[in-house]
C-alpha positions in Angstrom: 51.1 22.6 -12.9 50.4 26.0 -14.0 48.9 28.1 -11.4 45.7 30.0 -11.7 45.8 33.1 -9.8 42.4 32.7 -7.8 42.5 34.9 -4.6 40.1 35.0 -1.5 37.9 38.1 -1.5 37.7 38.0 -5.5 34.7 39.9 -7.0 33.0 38.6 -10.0 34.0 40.9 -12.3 37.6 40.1 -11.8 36.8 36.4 -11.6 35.1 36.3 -14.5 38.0 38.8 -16.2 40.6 35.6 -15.5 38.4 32.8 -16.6 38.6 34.7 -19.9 42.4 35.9 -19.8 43.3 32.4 -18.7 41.5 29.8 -20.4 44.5 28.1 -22.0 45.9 27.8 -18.2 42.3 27.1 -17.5 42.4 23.9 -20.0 46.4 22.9 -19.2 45.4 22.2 -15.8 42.2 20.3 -16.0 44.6 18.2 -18.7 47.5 17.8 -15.9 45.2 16.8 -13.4 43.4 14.1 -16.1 46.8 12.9 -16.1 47.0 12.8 -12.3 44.4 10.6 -12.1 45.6 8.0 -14.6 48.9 7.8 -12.9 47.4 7.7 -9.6 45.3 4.4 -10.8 47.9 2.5 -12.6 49.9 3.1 -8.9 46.7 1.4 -7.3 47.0 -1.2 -9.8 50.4 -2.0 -9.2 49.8 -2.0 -5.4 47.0 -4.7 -5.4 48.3 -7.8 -7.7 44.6 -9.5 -7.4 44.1 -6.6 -10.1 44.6 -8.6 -13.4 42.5 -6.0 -15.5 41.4 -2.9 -14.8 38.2 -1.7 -14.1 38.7 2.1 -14.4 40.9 2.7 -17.3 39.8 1.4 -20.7 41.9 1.8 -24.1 39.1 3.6 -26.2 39.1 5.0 -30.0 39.4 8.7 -30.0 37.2 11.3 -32.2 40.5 11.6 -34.4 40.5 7.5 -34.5 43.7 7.6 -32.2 43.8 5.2 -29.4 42.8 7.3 -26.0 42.8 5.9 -22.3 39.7 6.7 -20.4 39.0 6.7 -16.9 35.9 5.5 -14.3 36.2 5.6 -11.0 35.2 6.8 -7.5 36.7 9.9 -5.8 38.0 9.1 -2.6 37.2 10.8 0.5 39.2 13.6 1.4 41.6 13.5 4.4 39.7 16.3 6.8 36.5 13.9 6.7 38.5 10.8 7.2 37.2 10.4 11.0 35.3 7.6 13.0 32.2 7.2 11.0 28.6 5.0 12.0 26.7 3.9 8.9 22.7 2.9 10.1 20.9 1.9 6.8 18.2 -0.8 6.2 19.3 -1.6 3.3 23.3 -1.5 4.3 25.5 -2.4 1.6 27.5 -5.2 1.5 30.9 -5.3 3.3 32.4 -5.5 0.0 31.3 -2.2 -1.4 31.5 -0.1 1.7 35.1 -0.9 1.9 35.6 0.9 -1.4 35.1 4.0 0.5 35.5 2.6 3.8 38.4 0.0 3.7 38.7 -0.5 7.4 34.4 -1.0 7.4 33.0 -3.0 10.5 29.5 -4.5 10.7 28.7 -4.1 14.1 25.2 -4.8 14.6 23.0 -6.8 12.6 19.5 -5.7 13.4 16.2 -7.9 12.5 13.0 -7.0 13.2 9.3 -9.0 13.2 6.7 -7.3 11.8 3.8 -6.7 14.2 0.6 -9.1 13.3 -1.4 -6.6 12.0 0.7 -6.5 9.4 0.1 -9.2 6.3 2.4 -9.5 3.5 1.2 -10.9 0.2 3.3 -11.9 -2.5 1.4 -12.3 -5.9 3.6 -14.3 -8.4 3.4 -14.2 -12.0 2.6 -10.7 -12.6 2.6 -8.8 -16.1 4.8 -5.9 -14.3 8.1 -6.6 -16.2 9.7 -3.9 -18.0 9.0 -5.6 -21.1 5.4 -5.9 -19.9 4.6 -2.5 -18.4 6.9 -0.2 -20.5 8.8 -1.5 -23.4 6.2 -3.8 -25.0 5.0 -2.5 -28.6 1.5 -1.7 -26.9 1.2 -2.0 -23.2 -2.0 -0.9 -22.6 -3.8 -4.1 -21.8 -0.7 -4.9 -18.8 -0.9 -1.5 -17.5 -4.9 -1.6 -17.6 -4.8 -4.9 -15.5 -3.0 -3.6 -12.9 -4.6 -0.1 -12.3 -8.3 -3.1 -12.0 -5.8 -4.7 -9.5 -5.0 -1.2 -7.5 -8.4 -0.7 -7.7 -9.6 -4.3 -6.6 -7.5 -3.8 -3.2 -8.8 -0.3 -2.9 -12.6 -1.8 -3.1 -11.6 -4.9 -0.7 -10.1 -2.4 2.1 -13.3 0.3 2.0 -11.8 2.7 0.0 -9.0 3.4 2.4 -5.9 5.5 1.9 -2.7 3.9 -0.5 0.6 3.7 -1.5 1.9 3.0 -5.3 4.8 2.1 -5.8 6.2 1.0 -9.6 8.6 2.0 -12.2 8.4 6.3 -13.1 7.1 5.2 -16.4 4.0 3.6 -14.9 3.5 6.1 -12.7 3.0 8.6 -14.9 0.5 6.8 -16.9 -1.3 6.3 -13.4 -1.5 10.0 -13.1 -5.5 10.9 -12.9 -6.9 7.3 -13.4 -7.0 6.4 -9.4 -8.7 7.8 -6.8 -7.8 10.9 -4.9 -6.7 8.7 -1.9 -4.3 6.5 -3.9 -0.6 7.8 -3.5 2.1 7.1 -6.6 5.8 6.6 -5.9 8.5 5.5 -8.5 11.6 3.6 -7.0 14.8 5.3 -6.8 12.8 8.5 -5.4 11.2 7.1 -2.1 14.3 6.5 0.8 13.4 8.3 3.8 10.0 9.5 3.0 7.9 9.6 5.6 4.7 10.3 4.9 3.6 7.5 4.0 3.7 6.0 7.4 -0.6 5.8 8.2 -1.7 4.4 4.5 -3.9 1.2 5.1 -2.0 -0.6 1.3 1.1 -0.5 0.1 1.8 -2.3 -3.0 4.8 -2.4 -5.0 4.6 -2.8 -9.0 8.0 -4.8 -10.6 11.2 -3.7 -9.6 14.6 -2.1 -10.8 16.7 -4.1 -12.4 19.4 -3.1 -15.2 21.2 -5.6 -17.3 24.3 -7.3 -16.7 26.3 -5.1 -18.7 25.6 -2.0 -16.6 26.2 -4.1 -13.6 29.5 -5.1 -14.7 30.6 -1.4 -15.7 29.4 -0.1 -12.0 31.0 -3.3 -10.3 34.3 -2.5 -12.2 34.3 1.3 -11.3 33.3 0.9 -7.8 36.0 -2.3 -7.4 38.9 -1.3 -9.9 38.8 -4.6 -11.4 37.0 -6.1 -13.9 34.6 -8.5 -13.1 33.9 -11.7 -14.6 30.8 -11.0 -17.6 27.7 -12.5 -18.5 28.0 -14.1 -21.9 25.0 -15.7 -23.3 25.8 -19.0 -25.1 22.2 -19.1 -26.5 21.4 -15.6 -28.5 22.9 -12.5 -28.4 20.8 -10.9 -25.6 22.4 -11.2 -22.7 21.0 -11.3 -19.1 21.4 -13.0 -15.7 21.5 -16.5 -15.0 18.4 -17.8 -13.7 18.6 -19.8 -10.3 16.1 -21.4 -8.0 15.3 -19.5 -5.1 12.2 -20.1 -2.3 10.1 -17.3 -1.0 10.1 -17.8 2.4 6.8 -18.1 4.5 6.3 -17.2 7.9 5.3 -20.8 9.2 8.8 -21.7 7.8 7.8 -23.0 4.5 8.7 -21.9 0.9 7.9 -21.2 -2.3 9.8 -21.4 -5.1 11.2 -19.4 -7.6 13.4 -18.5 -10.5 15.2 -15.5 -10.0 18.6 -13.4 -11.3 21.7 -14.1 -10.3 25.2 -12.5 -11.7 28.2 -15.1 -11.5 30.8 -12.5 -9.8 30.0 -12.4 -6.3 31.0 -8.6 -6.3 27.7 -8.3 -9.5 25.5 -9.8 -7.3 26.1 -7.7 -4.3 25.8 -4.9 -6.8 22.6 -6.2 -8.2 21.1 -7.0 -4.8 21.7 -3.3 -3.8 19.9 -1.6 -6.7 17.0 -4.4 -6.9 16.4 -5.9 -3.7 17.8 -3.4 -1.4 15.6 -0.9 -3.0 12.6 -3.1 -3.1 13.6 -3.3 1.1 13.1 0.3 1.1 9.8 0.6 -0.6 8.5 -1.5 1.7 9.5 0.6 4.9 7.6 3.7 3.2 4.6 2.2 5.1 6.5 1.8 8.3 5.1 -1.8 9.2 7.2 -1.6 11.8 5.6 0.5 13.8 2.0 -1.0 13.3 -0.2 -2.5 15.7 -3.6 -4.2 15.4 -5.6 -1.1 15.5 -3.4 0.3 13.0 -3.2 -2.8 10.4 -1.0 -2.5 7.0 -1.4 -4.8 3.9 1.8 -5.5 1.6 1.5 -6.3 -1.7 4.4 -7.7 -3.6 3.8 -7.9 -6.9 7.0 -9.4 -8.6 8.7 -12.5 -7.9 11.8 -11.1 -6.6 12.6 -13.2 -3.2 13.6 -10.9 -0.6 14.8 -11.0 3.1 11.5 -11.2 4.5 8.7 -13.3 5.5 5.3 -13.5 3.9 2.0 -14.3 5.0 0.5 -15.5 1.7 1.6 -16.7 -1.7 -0.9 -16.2 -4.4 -0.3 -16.6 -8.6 -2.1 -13.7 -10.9 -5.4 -13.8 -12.2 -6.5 -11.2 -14.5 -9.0 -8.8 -12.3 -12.2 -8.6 -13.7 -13.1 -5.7 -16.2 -15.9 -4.6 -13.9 -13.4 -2.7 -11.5 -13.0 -0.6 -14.8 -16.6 0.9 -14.4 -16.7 0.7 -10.8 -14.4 3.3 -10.1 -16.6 5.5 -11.8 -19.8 4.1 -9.6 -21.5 1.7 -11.5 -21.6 -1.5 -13.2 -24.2 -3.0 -15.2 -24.6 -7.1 -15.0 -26.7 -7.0 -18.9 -24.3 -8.0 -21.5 -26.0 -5.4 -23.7 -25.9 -2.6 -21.9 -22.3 -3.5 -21.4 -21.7 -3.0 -24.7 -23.2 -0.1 -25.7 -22.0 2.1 -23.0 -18.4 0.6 -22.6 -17.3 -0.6 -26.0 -14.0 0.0 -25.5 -14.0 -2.5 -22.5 -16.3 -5.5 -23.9 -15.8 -5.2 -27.8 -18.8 -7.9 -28.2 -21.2 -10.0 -26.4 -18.9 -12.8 -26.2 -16.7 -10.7 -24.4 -19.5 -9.3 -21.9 -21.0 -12.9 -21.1 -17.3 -13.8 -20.0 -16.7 -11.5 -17.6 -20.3 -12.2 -15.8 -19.5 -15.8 -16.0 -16.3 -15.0 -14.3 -18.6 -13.2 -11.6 -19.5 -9.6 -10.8 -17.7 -8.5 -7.7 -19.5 -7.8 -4.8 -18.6 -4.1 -3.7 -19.1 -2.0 0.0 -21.4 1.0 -0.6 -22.8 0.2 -3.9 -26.9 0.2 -3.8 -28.5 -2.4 -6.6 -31.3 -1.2 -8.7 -33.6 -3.0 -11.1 -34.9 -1.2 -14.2 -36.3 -2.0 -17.3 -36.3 -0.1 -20.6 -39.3 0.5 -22.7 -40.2 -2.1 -25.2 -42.3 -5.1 -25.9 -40.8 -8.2 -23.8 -38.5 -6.2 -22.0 -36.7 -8.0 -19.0 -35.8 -6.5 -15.7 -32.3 -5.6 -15.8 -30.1 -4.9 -12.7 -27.6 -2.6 -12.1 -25.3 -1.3 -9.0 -24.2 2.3 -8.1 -22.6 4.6 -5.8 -24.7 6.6 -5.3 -22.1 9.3 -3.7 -20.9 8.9 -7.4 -24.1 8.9 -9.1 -26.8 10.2 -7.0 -29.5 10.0 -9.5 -29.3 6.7 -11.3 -32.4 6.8 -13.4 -31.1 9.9 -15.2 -27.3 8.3 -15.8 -29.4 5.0 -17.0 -31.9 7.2 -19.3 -28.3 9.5 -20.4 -26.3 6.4 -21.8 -28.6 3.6 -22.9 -30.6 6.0 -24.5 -34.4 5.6 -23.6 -36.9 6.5 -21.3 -37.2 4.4 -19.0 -40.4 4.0 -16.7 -39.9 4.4 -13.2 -36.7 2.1 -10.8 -38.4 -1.1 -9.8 -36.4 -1.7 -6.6 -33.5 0.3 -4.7 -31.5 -1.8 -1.8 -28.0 -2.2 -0.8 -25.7 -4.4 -2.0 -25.2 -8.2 -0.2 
């Protein structure tokens, strides 16, 4: 190994004066210690027999189309931090992958925890909040547009109170400006240890992470050094997990079940279980249930069908929210099928569409006053219509702006039943 010539107390000049003098020494070493670490992993191979193929090196085609090895692995830690060590995670890894960097690896306490009662965890199942549903479909506006009426939906049902997003970064960004002020966004693999979080009244989580098989098998194999048995479809040439019954448990010791993903290689699954349901774990503790109490209630909403480690309080299946949450959030909604149409069109395309969603009932929302009016005309009808009025303080002057006509004075003003 060629030596350098670094020296304590260097200045930058001179540094950067033998980086340039010594760039051939620069690029002998770098190749001396690629080689290092090729020799050092064939010796680990040779060491452990239960090795039949490795998981780090690979025999790749070079650029020049000669045959090249190629390595993937973890660096180990270094002998001056090699001390006594205490791991405290919620979301611990399995015994398996700690003892990649922690051979000798203990568990020494396995902690569980009730959540207090004025906490309530719902699980919706069925959801359009799939990757393929929320951000790879060829248009996934109408997915993403249901959701957001859900968001709101809760936001309505709890008086408007403070919440926590929490989806895939793609969705979040198209949530950007089209919730209220009050309604936090998070995207997984960006939340651990955030605390502030810990007073909102919701928190709902939106899908979950979860990368193919293939990437599994490649992290299993680098973290292991052996490669791990692979998913091989016998159906098409997509490949993916196999599916396997699972039960969402219940806190009165029921279940519900469910299909859900499951890698064949008991190393994959731990992997899996880490980046999906592990991080799903540490969504949930954004809110800090834990340290609820029935002055300070929390609802949880799980909206996948992921099982995880926990108890729920409910099991529910999706329903489409209704397309008058759309409106709402901007302080009114209208109940004539006409009016629907001509000030939303974009929402209900016909009056087919508008009689639908009042047949599938107007929702019934806190701090909305219901006013009757009528537009000018022979044979008009009283029409009724409800508004925030923190929103829309004048609603004779929004009704006269967007349908159009003068209208003679409001009939009746009251609040909401």
């Amino acid at each position: 190994m060629p030596k350098l010539g670094l020296c304590p107390g260097m200045s930058k000049t001179e540094y950067n004066l033998l980086m340039k003098n010594k760039s051939k020494v620069i690029q002998k070493i770098i190749f001396s210690r690629h080689i290092i670490t090729i020799l050092e992993e064939l010796r680990h191979m040779v060491h452990h027999p239960e090795i039949k193929i490795s998981g780090r090196l690979q025999l790749e085609q070079g650029d020049q189309q000669q045959r090249v090895i190629t390595w993937r692995g973890v660096a180990t830690i270094k002998s001056q931090f090699q001390v006594p060590t205490l791991l405290l995670d919620a979301t611990l890894p399995d015994l398996k992958i700690l003892r990649v960097l922690h051979p000798e690896a203990k568990i020494v306490a396995d902690i569980h925890v009730d959540m207090p009662t004025g906490v309530k965890i719902r699980q919706i199942l069925d959801t359009p909040t799939s990757s393929n549903k929320l951000i790879n479909a060829k248009d996934p506006r109408k997915h993403r547009e249901a959701v957001r009426r859900y968001i709101l939906r809760r936001w309505f049902e709890t008086n408007r109170q403070s919440m926590l997003v929490i989806c895939q970064m793609e969705m979040q960004q198209w949530l950007e400006g089209k919730l209220p002020e009050n309604i936090s966004l998070g995207h997984y693999n960006a939340i651990a240890g955030l605390d502030e979080f810990r007073d909102v009244r919701v928190l709902i989580l939106i899908g979950r992470t979860q990368p193919g098989p293939q990437s599994i098998e490649t992290l299993s194999a680098t973290l292991s050094g052996s490669m791990p048995s692979i998913v091989i479809s016998q159906q098409s040439s997509f490949n993916w997990f196999r599916r396997v019954r699972r039960g969402v448990r219940m806190k009165d010791g029921t279940g519900v079940a469910v299909l859900g993903d499951k890698h064949p290689d008991e190393f994959c699954e731990s992997v899996r279980q880490q980046i999906t349901e592990s991080e799903l774990i540490q969504a949930i503790g954004r809110a800090r249930g834990v340290n609820r109490n029935d002055e300070t209630p929390l609802d949880i909403d799980l909206m996948f069908d992921t099982v995880l480690p926990a108890s729920v309080d409910e099991v529910a299946y999706w329903e489409k929210p209704s397309l008058f949450y759309a409106t709402a959030i901007d302080g009114v909604v209208l109940e004539s099928p006409t009016d629907l149409i001509k000030v939303w069109p974009t929402i209900w395309a016909n009056e087919k569409a508008a009689y639908r969603s009042i047949k599938d009932g107007i929702p019934k929302l806190p701090g909305f006053i219901q006013v009757e009016y009528q537009l000018e005309g022979p044979k008009m009808k009283t029409r009724v219509g409800r508004f925030d009025l923190t929103l829309i303080p004048n609603p004779r002057r929004w009704l006269e702006e967007h349908l159009g006509r003068h209208l003679p004075p409001l009939r009746k003003m009251s609040e909401c039943s």
